[in-house]
C-alpha positions, 0 to 999 in steps of 0.5 A, spaced: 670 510 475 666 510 470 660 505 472 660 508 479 658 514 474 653 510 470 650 507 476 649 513 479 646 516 473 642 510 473 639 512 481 637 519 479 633 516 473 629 512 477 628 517 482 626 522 478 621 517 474 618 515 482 617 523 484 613 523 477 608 518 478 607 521 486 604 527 483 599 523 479 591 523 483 589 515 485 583 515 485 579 517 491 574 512 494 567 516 493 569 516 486 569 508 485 562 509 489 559 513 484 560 509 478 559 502 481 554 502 487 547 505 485 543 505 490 535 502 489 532 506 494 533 513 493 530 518 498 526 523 495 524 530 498 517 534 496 522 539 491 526 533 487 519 530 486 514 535 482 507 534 479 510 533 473 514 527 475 514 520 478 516 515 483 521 518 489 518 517 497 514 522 500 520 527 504 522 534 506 526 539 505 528 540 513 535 538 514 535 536 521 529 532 518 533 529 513 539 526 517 535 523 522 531 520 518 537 518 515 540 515 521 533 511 523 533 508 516 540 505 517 539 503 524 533 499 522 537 495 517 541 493 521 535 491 526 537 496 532 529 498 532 529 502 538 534 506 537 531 506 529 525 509 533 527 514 537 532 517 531 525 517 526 521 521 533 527 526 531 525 526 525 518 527 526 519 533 531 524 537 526 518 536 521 511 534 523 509 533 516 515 527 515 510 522 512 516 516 511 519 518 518 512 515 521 510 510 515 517 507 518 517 509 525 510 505 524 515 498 522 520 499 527 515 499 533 512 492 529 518 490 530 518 491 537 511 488 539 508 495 540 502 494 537 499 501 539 504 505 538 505 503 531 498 504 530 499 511 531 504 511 527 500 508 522 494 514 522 499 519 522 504 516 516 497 515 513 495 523 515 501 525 512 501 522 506 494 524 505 497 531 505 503 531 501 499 526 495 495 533 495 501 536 492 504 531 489 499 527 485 503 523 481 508 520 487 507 513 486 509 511 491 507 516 496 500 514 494 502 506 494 506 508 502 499 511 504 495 504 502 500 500 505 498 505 512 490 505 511 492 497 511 495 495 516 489 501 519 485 495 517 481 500 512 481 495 506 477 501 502 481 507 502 488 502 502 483 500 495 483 507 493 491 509 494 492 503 491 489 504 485 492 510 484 499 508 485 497 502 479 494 508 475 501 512 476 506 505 475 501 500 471 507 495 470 510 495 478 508 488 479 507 489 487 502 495 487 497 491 483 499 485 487 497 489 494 491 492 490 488 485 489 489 483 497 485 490 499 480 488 494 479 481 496 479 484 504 472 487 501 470 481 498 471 484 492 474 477 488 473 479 480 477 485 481 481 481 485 482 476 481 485 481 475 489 485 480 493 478 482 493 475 475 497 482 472 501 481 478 503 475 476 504 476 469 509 482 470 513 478 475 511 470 474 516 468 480 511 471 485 510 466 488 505 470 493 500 472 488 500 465 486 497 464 493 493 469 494 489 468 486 487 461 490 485 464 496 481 469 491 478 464 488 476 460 494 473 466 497 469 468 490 466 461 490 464 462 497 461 468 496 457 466 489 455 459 494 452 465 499 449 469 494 445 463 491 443 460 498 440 468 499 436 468 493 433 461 495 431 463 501 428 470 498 425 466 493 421 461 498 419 467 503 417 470 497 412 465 495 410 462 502 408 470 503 404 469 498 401 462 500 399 465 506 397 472 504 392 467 499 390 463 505 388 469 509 383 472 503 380 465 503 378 465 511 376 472 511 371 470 505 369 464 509 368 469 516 364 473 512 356 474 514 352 472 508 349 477 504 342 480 506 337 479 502 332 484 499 325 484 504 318 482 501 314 488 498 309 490 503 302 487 502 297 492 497 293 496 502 285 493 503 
């Protein structure tokens, strides 16, 4: 009798110690994210990004706007561009202004072989951006975005332009110098470009990329300091052959002359 009563208590214990550790909360997945996933890309609206700050993608405050948005860029991912395109046109229409909507829509149509269609996408991304960097002037990458845009626009000087001022904003983001000295290389433009590719490379001596385009770059100003010398031979010979020629017609035209008159005898004095 007396180990039945023992094993019975033993029961309720155990019992009781499980139903105590039911109540505890388990840590919910959302938490977990929080604190190990970060993301690398965070999406920033026009009221997160203010003049005061940096960083942060041109976007809006336009719910609807945000979630398509949203919804586009995750597609993209995972190359189902079609359905990306269609979900940043949402985008697009909820908010006309949506400069990152259009800089990717321009993308997903790239990747889809539409070259006209992306080109549109392109002008109104750039258009876009113009606009937005008006209110946020320190958003480097909206202005580095917009020279992305006015490059694949093939418009290398105002790509020049937004990208100098995303440099200005971020001096140590290897890839805004980087795109910078392509740009500058594009307007033939070799020495800045050579000082744009090398900071690109000394901030990340792994891009192999600025490696090859510093030699494409060299290669390019070397052509240019040949051309410029075969210019100024040829205006120095023009010169001097305008010269000669000008001589030799001054000598011609005093050969052709007719000889000077001479002055007529005195009349005989009158008888």
């Amino acid at each position: 009798m007396n180990k039945i009563l023992v094993m019975l208590a033993l029961i309720s214990l155990g019992l009781a110690q499980a139903g105590c550790s039911s109540k505890k909360p388990a840590p919910t997945e959302n938490t977990a994210v929080v604190t190990v996933v970060e993301s690398p890309e965070a999406e920033a609206t026009p009221e997160e990004v203010s003049d005061d700050e940096e960083g942060g993608e041109a976007g809006t405050s336009n719910s609807e706007a945000l979630a398509a948005f949203e919804r586009g860029k995750d597609l993209s991912l995972r190359d189902q561009d079609q359905e990306a395109v269609e979900a940043f046109q949402q985008a697009v229409k909820a908010d006309p202004d949506y400069a990152e909507a259009y800089f990717r829509m321009a993308y997903s149509y790239t990747a889809l072989a539409k070259k006209d269609e992306a080109t549109e996408a392109f002008e109104k991304a750039a258009k876009a951006y113009e606009k937005y960097v008006r209110k946020h002037s320190k958003d480097a990458r909206a202005h580095f975005n917009m020279g992305l845009a006015y490059g694949k626009l093939l418009k290398p000087a105002e790509a020049v332009k937004a990208f100098r001022q995303a440099v200005k904003l971020e001096p140590e983001n290897g890839e805004f110098h980087y795109e910078l000295g392509l740009s500058l290389s594009k307007l033939a433009e070799y020495d800045q470009a050579l000082i744009a590719l090398q900071k690109s490379m000394d901030l990340d001596p792994d891009n192999f990329r600025a490696g090859e385009a510093i030699e494409k770059a060299k290669l390019g100003k070397q052509r240019k300091d040949a051309f410029m010398k075969q210019q100024e031979a040829l205006l120095k010979k023009k010169g001097a052959g305008s010269q000669k020629n000008s001589s030799n017609s001054n000598n011609s035209n005093n050969k052709n002359a007719a000889p000077a008159s001479t002055p007529a005898p005195p009349p005989p004095p009158a008888l």
